[in-house]
N, C-alpha and C positions, 0 to 999 in steps of 0.2 A: 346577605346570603339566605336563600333558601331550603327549608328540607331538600334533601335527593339535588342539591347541586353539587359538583365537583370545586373543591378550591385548592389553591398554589398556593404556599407560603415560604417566601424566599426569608431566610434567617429561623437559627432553631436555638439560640438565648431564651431569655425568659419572658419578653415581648411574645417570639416567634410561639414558643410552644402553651401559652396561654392563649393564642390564639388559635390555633390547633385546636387543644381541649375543648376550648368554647364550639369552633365548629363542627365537633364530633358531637358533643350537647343538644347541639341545634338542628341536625339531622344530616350533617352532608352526607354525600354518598360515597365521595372517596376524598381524604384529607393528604395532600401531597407536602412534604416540607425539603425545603433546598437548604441543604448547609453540605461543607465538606470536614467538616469535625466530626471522626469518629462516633465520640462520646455524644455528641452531641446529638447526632442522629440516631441512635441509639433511647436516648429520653424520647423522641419524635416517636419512635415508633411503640414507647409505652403508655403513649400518652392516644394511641390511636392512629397516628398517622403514617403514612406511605416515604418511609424517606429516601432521597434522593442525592445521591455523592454528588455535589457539584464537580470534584476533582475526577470523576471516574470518567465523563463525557460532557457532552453537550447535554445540561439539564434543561432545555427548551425542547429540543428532540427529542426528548424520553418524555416528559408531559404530555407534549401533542401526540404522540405514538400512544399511549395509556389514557389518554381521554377522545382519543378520535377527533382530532383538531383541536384542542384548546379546552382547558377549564374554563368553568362559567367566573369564576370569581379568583380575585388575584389578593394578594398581602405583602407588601414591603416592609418587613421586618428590621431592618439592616441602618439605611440609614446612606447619609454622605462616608461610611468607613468600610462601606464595599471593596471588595479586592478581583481584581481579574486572575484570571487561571495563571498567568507568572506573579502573581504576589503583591501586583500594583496596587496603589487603591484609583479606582474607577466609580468615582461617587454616583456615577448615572447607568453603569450596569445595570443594577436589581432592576430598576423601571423597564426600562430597555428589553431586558427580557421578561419581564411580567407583560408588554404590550405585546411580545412574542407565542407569550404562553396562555394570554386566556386570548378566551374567544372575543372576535369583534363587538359582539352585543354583549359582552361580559361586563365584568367592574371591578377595577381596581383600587384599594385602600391602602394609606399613605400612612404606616402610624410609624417608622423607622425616621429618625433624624434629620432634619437638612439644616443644619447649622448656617445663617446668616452671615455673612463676613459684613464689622462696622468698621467701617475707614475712618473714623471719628471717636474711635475707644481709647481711650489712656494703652501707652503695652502693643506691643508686637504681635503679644499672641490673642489680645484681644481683639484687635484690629482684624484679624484671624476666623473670630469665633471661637474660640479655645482658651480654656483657662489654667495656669498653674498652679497645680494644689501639690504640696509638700510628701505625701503620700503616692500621688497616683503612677510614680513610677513604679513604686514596690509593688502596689497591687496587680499593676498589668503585667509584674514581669510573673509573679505566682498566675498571675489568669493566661497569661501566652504560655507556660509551661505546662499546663492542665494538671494543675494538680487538685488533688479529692478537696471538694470545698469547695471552688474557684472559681462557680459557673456564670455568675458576672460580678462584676466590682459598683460597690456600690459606693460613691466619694460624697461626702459628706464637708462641705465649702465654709 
């Protein structure tokens, strides 16, 4: 990214809005971030940036409509645990609309998760990508409930 370019940053966790900050540091000209958590987009906009309900409309059409076709630069935040507007998870969304939302001669950065599935791992859930940690149901259900604290889980294996 450069000074005075526009950038998307789908996800506003602690990936999403450290990358924010940074591109507010670095000069963009308007910092957009995509989440539909409240709270969440609420930090996005202390932190500088323009945020964007996914849940409210089509956040690809409100991008292009506020940058005059397309951001110069995009950020997937998110990962394989993306959700579509009914709750699905749709691991290829973010992308999907990030090729939507910057411009053709733009650039998109890839720092959100795509967890490998190994057909060859001991375990079900490895074979998956995914691993069972003894804790991470409790924490996700404090981090799905938003509660004060909760802003991501950090599991420790």
């Amino acid at each position: 990214m450069q000074p005075g370019e526009t950038i998307v940053i789908y996800g506003a966790g602690p990936v999403g809005l450290m990358a924010a900050h940074a591109a507010a540091i670095k000069g963009a000209s308007r910092v957009f971030v995509v989440d539909h958590q409240p709270d969440r987009l609420k930090l996005a906009e202390q932190v500088g940036g323009t945020p964007i309900d996914r849940s409210a409309g089509d956040a690809v059409e409100r991008i292009t409509d506020l940058t005059d076709g397309g951001a110069d630069r995009g950020v997937d935040a998110v990962g394989y645990q993306a959700h579509g507007p009914d709750g699905t998870e749709q691991p290829e969304i973010v992308l999907n609309e990030l090729v939507a939302a910057v411009k053709p001669t733009g650039g998109i950065d890839v720092v959100g998760v795509y967890v490998p599935q190994d057909p060859g791992a001991e375990g079900d859930l490895a074979k998956e990508g995914k691993l069972n940690l003894d804790q991470a149901a409790e924490g996700y259900e404090h981090f799905d409930k938003r509660e004060d604290g909760w802003t991501k889980v950090v599991l420790h294996p």
